[in-house]
C-alpha positions in Angstrom: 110.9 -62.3 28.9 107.6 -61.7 28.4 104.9 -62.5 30.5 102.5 -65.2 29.1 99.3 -66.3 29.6 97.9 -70.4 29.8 97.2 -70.6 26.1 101.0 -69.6 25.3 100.5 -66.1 23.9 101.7 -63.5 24.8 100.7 -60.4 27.0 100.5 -57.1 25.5 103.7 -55.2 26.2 104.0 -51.4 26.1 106.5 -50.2 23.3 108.6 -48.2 25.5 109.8 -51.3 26.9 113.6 -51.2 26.4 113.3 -55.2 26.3 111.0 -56.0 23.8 113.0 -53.0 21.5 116.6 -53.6 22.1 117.8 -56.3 19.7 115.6 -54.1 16.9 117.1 -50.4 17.3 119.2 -50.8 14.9 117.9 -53.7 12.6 117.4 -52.9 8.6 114.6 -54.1 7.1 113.5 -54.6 3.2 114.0 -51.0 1.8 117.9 -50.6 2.8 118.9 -53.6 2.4 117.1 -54.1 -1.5 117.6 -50.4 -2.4 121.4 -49.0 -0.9 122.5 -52.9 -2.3 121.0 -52.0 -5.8 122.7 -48.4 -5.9 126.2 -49.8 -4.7 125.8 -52.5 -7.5 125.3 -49.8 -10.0 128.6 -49.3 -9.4 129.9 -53.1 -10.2 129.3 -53.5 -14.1 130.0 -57.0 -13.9 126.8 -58.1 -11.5 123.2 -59.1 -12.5 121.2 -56.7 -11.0 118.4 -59.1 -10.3 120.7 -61.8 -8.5 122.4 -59.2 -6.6 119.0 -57.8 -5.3 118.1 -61.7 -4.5 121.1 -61.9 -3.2 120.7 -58.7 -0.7 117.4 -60.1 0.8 118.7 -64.2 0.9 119.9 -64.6 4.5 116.6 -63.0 5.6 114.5 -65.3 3.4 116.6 -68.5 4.8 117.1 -67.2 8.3 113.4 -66.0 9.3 111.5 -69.4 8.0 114.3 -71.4 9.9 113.9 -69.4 13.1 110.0 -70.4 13.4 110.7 -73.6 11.8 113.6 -75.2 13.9 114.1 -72.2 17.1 110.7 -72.1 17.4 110.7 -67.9 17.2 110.8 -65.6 14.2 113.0 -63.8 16.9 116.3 -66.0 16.1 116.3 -64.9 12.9 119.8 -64.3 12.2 121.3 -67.5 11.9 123.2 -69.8 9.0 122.3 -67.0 6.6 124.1 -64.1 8.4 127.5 -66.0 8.8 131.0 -65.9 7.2 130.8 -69.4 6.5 127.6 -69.4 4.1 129.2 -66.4 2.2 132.6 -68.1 1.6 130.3 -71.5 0.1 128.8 -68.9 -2.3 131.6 -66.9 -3.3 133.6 -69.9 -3.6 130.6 -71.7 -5.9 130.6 -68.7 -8.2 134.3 -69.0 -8.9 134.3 -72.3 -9.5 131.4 -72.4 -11.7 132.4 -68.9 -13.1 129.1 -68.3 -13.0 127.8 -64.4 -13.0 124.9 -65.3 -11.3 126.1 -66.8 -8.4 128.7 -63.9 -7.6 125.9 -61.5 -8.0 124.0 -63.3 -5.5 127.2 -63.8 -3.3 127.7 -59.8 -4.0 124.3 -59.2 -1.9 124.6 -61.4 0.2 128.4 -59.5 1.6 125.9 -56.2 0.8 123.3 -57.7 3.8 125.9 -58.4 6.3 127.4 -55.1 6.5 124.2 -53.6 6.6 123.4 -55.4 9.6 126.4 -54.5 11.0 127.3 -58.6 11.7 130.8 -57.7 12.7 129.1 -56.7 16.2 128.1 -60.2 16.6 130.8 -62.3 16.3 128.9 -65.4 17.5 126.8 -65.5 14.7 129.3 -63.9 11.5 132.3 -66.7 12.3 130.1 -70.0 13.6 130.8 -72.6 14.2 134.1 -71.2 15.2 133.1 -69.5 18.4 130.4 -71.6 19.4 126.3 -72.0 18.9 124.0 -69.2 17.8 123.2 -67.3 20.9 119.6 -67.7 22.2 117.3 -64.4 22.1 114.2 -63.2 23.6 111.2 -65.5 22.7 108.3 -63.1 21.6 105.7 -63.3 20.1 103.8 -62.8 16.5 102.2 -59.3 17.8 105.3 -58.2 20.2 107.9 -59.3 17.2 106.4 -57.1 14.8 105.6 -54.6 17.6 109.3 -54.2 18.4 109.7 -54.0 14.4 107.7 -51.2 13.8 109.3 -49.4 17.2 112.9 -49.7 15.9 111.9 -47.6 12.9 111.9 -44.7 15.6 115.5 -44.8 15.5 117.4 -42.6 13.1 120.1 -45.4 12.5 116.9 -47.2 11.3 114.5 -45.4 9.6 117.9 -43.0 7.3 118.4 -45.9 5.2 115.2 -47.3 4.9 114.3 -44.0 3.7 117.1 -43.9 1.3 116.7 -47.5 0.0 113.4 -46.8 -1.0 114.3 -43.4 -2.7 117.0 -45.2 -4.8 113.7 -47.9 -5.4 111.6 -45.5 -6.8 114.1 -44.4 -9.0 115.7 -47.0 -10.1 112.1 -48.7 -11.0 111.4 -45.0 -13.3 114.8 -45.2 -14.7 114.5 -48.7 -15.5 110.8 -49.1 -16.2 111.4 -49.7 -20.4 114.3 -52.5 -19.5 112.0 -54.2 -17.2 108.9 -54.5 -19.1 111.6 -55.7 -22.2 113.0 -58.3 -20.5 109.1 -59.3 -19.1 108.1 -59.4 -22.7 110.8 -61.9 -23.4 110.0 -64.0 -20.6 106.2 -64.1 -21.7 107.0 -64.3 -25.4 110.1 -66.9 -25.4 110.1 -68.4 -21.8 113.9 -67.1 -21.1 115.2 -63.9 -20.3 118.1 -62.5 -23.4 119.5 -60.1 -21.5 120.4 -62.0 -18.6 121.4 -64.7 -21.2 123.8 -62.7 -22.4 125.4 -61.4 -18.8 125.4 -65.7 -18.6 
């Protein structure tokens, strides 16, 4: 734990501490998990690339808020949005609704959790089967993003971040006349045809 002082902050902490680095030597972050999802889903004809992209980032974007919000630490961020259970609702919305859309999304979301390798922790991929969400080191603001920017020493870390945003830069020259289409529909008509049609 790190050491605090009276006001509740925490004390700057070297970054070789093993520590404050530990739970984030191996954690993905926006590039791999947006950009390695997008060039997997090039090979699924059938998905909405924009939905499966929202989809790849979605336990992330419900996880971190909740952390702060109801653990009290952006630390706990892996939480209802990492497990088995909230992918099984998804996937099992989408085929009832039959809706593209929803199994794109669903798609991503699967996409994120092997990424983040959730098979190592059980706790979290199968609750409420094996119990609560296990507690984690409370840091703080600096030493959270601190540890962040450490774990992007790591190999296992910074390979696909790299590649993710390869496939990004790419993707967003390959596609740059589809994009700014489907933008001009939105502006021009309020709804997007292509994705109408995928519907």
């Amino acid at each position: 734990m790190p050491e605090r002082s009276r006001k509740g902050h925490s004390k700057a902490i070297g970054p070789m501490n093993p520590n404050l680095t530990s739970t984030f030597h191996r954690r993905m972050l926006l590039f791999a998990h947006l950009g390695l999802t997008l060039a997997a889903g090039r090979l699924m004809r059938w998905v909405d690339l924009a939905f499966l992209a929202m989809g790849s980032m979605l336990p992330d974007i419900i996880d971190k808020p909740l952390g702060l919000l109801a653990f009290g630490t952006a630390e706990q961020g892996r939480t209802f949005g990492h497990t088995l259970l909230f992918l099984m609702v998804l996937t099992a919305l989408a085929v009832y609704l039959k809706n593209v859309r929803i199994a794109s999304i669903s798609a991503g979301v699967l996409a994120h959790l092997v990424l983040d390798s959730m098979w190592k922790s059980p706790a979290i991929l199968f609750w409420p089967l094996l119990g609560n969400f296990p507690p984690v080191q409370d840091l703080g603001i600096l030493d959270y993003f601190q540890a962040l920017l450490y774990g992007l020493r790591n190999p296992m870390v910074w390979v696909p971040e790299t590649l993710g945003l390869s496939y990004l830069i790419f993707f967003a020259f390959e596609s740059r006349h589809i994009i700014a289409a489907r933008w001009r529909d939105l502006v021009a008509t309020g709804q997007d045809k292509a994705a109408m049609v995928r519907r």
